[in-house]
C-alpha positions in Angstrom: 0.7 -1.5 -18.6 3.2 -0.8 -21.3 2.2 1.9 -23.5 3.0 4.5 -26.3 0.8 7.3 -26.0 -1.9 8.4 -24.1 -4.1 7.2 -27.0 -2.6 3.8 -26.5 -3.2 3.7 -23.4 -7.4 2.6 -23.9 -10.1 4.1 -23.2 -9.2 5.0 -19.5 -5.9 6.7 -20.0 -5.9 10.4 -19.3 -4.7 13.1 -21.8 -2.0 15.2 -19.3 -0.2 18.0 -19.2 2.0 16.6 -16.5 5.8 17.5 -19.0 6.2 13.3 -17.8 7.1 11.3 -20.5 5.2 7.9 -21.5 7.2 5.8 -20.6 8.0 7.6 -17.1 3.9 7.6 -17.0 3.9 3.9 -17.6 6.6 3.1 -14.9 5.5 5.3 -12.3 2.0 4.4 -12.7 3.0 0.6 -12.5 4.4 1.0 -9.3 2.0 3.0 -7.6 -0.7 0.6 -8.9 0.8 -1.9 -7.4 1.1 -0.5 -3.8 -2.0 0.2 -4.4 -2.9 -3.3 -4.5 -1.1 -4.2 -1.7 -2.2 -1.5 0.4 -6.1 -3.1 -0.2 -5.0 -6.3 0.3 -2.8 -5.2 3.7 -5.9 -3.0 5.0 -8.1 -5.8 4.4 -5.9 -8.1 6.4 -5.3 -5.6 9.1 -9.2 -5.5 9.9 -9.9 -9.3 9.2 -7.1 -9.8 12.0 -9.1 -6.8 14.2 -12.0 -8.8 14.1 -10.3 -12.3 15.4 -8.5 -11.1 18.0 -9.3 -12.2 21.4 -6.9 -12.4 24.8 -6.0 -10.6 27.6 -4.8 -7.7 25.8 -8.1 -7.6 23.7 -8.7 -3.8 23.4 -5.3 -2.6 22.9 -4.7 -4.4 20.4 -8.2 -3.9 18.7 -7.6 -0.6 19.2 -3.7 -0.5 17.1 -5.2 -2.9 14.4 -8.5 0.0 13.8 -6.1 2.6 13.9 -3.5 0.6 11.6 -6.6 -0.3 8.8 -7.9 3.4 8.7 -4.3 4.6 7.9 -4.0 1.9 5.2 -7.8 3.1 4.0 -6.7 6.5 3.8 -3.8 6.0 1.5 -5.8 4.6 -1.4 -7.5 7.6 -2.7 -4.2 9.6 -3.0 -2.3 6.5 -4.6 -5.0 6.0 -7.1 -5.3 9.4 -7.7 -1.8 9.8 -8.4 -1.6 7.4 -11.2 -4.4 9.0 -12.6 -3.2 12.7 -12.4 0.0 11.6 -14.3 -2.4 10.1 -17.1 -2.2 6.0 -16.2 -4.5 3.1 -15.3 -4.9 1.4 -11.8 -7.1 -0.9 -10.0 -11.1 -1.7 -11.4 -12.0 -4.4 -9.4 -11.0 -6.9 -6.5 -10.2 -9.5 -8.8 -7.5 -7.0 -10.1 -6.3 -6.2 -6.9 -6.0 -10.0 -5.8 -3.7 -10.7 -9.1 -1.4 -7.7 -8.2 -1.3 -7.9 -4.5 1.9 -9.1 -3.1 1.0 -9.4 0.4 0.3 -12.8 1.6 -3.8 -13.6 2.8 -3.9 -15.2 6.3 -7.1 -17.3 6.1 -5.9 -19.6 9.1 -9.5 -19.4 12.0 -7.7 -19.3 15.1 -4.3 -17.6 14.8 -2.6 -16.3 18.2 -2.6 -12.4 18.8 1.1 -12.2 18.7 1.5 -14.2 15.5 -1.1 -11.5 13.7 1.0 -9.0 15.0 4.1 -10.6 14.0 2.6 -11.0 10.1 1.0 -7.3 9.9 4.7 -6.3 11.0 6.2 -7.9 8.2 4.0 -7.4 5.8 4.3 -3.2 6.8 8.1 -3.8 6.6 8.5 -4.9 2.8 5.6 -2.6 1.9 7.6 0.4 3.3 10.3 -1.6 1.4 8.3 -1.8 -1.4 7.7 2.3 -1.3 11.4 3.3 -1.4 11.3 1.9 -4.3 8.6 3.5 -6.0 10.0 7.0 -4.3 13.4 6.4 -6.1 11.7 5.7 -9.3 9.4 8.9 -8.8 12.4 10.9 -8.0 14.9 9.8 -10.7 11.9 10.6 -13.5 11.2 13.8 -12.1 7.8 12.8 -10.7 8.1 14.9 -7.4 4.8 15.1 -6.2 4.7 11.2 -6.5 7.9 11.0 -4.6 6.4 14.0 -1.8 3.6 11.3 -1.3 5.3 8.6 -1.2 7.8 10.0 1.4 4.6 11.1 4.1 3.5 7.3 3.4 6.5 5.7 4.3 6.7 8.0 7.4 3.6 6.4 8.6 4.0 2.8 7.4 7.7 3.1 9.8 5.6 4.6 12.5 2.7 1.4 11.8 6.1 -0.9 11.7 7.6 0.4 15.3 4.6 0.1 16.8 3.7 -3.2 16.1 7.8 -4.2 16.7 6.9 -2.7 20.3 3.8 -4.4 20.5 5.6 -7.7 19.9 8.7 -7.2 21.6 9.3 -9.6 24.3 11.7 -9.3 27.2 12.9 -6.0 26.0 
């Protein structure tokens, strides 16, 4: 995603008025495209783990997962959108998401309740991680509304983090 100018960019690079330099554009746009990657491919996992569950605490847990994946869903549009309102490129296709993504596919049939819980948990942990960093980035180029929504994501991703540590806890 290196780039020049917003002519070098290609064909889907967007001519802004942003004051962000190119190179700022390039960087922050990088890294938002690729939370934006793994946020698809962590919402994806979130629901294929919804729809495997089974044991006695069936609904609850079907229940934290739905609510987990339509947080996830919801933070797409304004990370994509971001990187476009700044003038970069993100995400076309699923094949470009699946060469980004840095979360980890579980394709395992028949994994135990507590161990999906135990993977989403991680995987929400270094993608809050993974945000930080983007919102230090945003905030040391001067991209403040990149860094204002990055800091309400990482608000929820700690909430999606606690309560799936709860949810796991055993033996308080």
């Amino acid at each position: 995603m290196r780039r020049r100018s917003s002519e070098a960019a290609g064909p889907g690079a967007l001519k802004t008025l942003t004051g962000l330099s190119d190179e700022t554009i390039c960087e922050v746009s990088t890294a938002l495209t690729l939370l934006l990657a793994d946020v698809f491919a962590l919402h994806v996992k979130t629901k294929g783990f919804q729809w495997r569950l089974s044991g006695p605490h069936f609904r609850d847990h079907y229940r934290l997962l739905q609510e987990q994946a339509g947080q996830l869903l919801s933070m797409i549009d304004p990370l994509a959108e971001r990187v476009r309102t700044i003038g970069g490129n993100t995400v076309g296709s699923i094949g470009h998401i699946a060469r980004l993504q840095r979360v980890r596919d579980n394709d395992i049939e028949d994994v135990a309740p507590h161990a999906m819980l135990d993977d989403l948990r991680n995987d929400n942990a270094a993608l809050t991680r993974r945000m930080r960093q983007a919102y230090e980035l945003c905030d040391d180029h001067g991209d403040f509304a990149g860094a204002a929504l990055l800091a309400r994501l990482i608000d929820e991703a700690e909430r999606r983090v606690w309560l799936l540590f709860e949810t796991t806890r055993r033996n308080g």
